[in-house]
C-alpha positions as CSV (number, residue, x, y, z in Angstrom):
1,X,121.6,93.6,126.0
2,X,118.6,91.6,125.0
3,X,115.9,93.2,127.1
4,X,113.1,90.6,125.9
5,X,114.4,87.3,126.8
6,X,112.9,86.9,130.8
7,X,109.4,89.4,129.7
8,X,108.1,87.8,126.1
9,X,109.1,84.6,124.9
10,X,107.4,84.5,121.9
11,X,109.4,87.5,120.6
12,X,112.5,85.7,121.7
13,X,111.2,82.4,119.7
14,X,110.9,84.7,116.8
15,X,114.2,86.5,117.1
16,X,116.0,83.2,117.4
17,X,113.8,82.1,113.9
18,X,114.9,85.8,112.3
19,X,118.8,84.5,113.2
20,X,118.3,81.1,112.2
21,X,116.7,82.1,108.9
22,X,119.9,84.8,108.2
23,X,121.7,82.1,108.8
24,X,120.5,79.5,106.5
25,X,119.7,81.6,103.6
26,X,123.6,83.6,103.6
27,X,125.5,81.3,104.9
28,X,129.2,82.1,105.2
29,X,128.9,85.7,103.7
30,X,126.8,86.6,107.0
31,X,128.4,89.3,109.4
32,X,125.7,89.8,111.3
33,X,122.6,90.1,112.6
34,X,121.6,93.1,114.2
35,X,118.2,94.0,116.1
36,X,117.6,97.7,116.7
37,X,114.3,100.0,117.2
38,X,111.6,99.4,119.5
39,X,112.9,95.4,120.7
40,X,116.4,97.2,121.7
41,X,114.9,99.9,122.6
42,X,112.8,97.6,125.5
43,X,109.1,99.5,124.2
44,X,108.1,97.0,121.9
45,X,105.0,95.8,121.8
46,X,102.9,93.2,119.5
47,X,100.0,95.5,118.7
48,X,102.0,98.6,117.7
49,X,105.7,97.7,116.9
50,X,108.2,95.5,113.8
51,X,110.4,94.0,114.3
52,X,113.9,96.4,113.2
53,X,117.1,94.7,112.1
54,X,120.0,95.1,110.3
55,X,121.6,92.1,108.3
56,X,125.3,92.6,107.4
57,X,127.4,90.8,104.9
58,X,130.6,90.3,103.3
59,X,130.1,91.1,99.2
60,X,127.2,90.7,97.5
61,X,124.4,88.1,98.1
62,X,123.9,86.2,94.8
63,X,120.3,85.8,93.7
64,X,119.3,83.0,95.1
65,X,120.9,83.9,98.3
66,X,117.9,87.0,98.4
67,X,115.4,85.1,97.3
68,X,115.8,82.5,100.5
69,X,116.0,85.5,102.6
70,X,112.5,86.9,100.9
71,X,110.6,83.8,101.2
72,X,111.7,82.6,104.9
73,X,110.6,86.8,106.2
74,X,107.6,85.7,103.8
75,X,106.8,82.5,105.4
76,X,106.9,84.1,108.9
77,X,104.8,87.0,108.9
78,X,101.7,85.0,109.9
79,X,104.1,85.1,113.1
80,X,105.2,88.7,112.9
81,X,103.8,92.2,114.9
82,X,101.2,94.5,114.1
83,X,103.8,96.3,111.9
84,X,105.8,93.1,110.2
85,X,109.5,93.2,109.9
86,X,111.6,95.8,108.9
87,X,114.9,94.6,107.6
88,X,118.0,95.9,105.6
89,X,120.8,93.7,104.1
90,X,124.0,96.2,104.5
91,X,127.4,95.3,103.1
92,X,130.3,95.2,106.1
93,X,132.2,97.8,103.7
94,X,129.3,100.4,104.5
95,X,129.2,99.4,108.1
96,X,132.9,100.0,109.1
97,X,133.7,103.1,106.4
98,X,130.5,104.7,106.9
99,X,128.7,106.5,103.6
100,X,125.7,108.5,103.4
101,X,122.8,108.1,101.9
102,X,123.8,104.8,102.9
103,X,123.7,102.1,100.3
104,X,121.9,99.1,101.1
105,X,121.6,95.4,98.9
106,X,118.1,94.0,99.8
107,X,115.2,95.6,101.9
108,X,111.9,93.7,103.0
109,X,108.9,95.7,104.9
110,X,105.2,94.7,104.9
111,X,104.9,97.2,101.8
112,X,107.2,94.2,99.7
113,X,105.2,91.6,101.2
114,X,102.8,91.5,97.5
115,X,105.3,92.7,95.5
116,X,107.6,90.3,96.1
117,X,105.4,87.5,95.9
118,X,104.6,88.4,92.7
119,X,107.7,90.0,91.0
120,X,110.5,89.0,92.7
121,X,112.8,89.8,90.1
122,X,111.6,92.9,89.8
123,X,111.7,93.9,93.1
124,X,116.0,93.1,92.9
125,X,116.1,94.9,89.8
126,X,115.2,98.1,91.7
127,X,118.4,97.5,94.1
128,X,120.7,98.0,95.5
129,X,119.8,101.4,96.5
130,X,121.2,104.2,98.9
131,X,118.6,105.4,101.8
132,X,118.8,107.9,104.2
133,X,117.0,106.5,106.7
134,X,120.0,104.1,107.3
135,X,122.1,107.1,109.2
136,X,119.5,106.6,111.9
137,X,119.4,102.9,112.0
138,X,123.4,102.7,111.9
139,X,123.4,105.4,114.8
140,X,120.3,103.7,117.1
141,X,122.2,99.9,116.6
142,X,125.7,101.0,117.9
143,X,123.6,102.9,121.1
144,X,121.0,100.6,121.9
145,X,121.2,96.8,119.5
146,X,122.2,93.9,120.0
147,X,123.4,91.2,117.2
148,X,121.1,87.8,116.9
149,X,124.8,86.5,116.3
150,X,128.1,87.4,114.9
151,X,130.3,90.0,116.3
152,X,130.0,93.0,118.7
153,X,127.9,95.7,117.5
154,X,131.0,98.2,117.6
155,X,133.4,96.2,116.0
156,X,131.0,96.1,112.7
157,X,129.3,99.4,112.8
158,X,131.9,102.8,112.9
159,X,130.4,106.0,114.4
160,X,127.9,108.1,112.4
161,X,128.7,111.9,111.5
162,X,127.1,114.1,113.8
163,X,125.6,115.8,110.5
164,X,124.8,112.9,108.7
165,X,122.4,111.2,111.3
166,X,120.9,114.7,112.2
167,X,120.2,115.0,108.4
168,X,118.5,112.0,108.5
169,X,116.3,112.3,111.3
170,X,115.2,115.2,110.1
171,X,114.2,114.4,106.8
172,X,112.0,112.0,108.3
173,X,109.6,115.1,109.5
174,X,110.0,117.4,106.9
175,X,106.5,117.4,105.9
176,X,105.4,116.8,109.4
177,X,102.5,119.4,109.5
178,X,100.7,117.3,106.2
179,X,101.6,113.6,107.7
180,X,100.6,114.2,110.9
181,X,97.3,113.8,109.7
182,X,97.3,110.4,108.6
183,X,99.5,109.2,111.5
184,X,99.2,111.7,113.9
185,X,101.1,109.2,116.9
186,X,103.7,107.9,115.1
187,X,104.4,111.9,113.8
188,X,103.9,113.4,116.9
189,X,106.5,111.4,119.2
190,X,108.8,111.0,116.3
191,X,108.8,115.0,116.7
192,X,109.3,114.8,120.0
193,X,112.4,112.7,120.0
194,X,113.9,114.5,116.7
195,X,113.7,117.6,118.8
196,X,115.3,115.3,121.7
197,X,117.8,114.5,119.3
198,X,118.8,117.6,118.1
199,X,119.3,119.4,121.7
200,X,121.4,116.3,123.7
201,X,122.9,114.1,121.0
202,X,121.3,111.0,122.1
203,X,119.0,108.7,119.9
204,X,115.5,108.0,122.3
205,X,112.8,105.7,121.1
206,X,109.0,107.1,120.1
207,X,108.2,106.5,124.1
208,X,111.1,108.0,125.4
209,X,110.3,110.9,123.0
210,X,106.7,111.3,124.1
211,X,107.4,110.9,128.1
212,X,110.3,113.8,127.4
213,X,107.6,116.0,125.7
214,X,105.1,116.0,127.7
215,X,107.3,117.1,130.5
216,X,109.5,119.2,128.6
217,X,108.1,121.3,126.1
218,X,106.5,124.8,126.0
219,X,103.3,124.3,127.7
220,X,101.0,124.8,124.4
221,X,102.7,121.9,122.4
222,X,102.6,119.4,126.1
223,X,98.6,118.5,125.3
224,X,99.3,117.2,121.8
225,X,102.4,115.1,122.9
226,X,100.7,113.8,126.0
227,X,97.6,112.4,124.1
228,X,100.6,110.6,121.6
229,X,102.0,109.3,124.8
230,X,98.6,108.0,126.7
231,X,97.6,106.6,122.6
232,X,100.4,104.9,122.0
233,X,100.6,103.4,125.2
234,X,97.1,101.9,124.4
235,X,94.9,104.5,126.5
236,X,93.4,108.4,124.9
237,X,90.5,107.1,122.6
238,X,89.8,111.0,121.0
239,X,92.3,112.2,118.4
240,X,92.8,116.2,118.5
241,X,91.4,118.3,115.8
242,X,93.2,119.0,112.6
243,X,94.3,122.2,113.5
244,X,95.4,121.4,116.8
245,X,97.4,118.6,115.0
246,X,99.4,120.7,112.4
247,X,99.7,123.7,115.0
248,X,101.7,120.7,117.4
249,X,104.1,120.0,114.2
250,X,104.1,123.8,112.9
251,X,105.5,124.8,116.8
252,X,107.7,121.6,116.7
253,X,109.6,122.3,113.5
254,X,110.3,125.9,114.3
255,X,111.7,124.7,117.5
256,X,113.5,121.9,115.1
257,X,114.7,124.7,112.9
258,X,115.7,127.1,115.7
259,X,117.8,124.8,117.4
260,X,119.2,122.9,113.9
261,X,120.7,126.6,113.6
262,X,122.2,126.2,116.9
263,X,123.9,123.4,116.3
264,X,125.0,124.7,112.8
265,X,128.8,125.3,113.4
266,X,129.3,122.0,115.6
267,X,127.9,120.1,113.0
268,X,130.2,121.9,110.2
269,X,133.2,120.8,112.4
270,X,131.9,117.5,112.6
271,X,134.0,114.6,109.9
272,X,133.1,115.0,106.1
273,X,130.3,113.3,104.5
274,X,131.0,110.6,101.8
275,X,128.9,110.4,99.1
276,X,127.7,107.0,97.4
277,X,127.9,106.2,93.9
278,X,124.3,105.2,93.5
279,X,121.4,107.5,93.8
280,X,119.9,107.6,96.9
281,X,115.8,105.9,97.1
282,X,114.1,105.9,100.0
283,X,112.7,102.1,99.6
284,X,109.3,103.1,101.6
285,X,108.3,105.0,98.9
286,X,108.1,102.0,96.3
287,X,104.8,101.0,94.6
């Protein structure tokens, strides 16, 4: 369901570029085009959000094929949100016969943007790559995305493991209690909605997270989420202390931890993980 059409045309004039530009750099090896995160999710916003999406294909783009795809996401970030684009070319193969870390054949994020400009090559000579974060993305697209075109989400993307999207989530907090200080909104709802997660099975975006635990936490940890909420809603000018910070994320992970052990034997029934060949790189990390 494309929540954005009747609300924000100039997102849906940007989507219908993002499709367009899929199109014409990949040509007939295009699956897909698939938009999850915060536009699926209907919280997105121009001062806070990307723009998520998934771009599937049959083999392996050639070269030149990456190199459209690069500079047409270059020549459209004067256009883009806050955050840019974040974007994943996945080969169908992966999609339907899922593997984890996933491997993926091209990513673009604002942290390219220079690099790629500048050593294109160089950039492709670091992939294709395997990234955990793709368990999450896989999992949020079949609940909540939409394609730009090609077909139905379910009939690209097979179910995630239980244990492989958990896994993946969770990584993404594991040093919450250090990186909630540099981003202490993204860290704390992202908390919040991990911990969501974990206890009903059910991928929630940063707002739903933050509108769940303010309500539902122990009443200690509801202050930190609530100011997450009201700031990333726009509103709560003063950011709590350190300490008050990294005792939120110390409280959270041990209710993470406490109720990953919960879940332990479900999650050890759940189907078998597969291994990729490659070695897995989280591509956020690159220089």
């Amino acid at each position: 369901m494309q929540r954005y059409e009747k609300s924000d045309a100039r997102l849906a004039a940007l989507l219908d570029a993002i499709r367009d530009g899929c199109v014409s750099a990949l040509g007939e090896t295009l699956t897909g085009v698939y938009v999850h995160g915060s536009v699926a999710f209907g919280c997105f916003a121009w001062d806070r959000s990307d723009i998520d999406f998934l771009v599937v294909v049959r083999g392996a783009p050639t070269r030149g094929q990456k190199k459209a795809l690069a500079d047409f996401l270059l020549g459209q970030e004067a256009r883009a949100p806050s955050k840019g684009f974040e974007m994943s070319v996945v080969s169908e193969e992966v999609c339907l016969s899922f593997v984890y870390p996933t491997p993926f054949l091209l990513h673009y994020s604002r942290a390219y943007t220079q690099a790629y400009r500048a050593d294109f090559d160089g950039v492709c000579a670091r992939m294709p790559g395997a990234d955990y974060d793709l368990a999450a993305h896989f999992a949020v697209t079949r609940a909540t995305g939409f394609p730009l075109m090609g077909k139905p989400v379910e009939e690209v993307f097979a179910p995630v493991p239980r244990a492989a999207y958990l896994d993946s989530i969770m990584r993404d907090v594991a040093d919450a209690e250090a990186d909630i200080l540099s981003d202490p909104v993204y860290m704390s709802l992202n908390l919040c909605r991990v911990l969501y997660a974990l206890r009903f099975d059910k991928p929630i975006s940063k707002l739903e997270g933050g509108r769940w635990g303010s309500e539902a936490l122990p009443a200690p940890l509801r202050p930190v989420a609530h100011w997450a909420l009201e700031r990333y809603q726009g509103g709560a000018d003063a950011v709590p202390d350190a300490c008050a910070l990294q005792g939120f994320a110390h409280g959270m992970l041990m209710l993470i931890s406490d109720q990953n052990a919960v879940n332990a034997p479900s999650i050890e029934k759940s189907a078998p993980v597969v291994k990729p060949a490659v070695s897995p790189a989280r591509y956020t990390t690159m220089d």
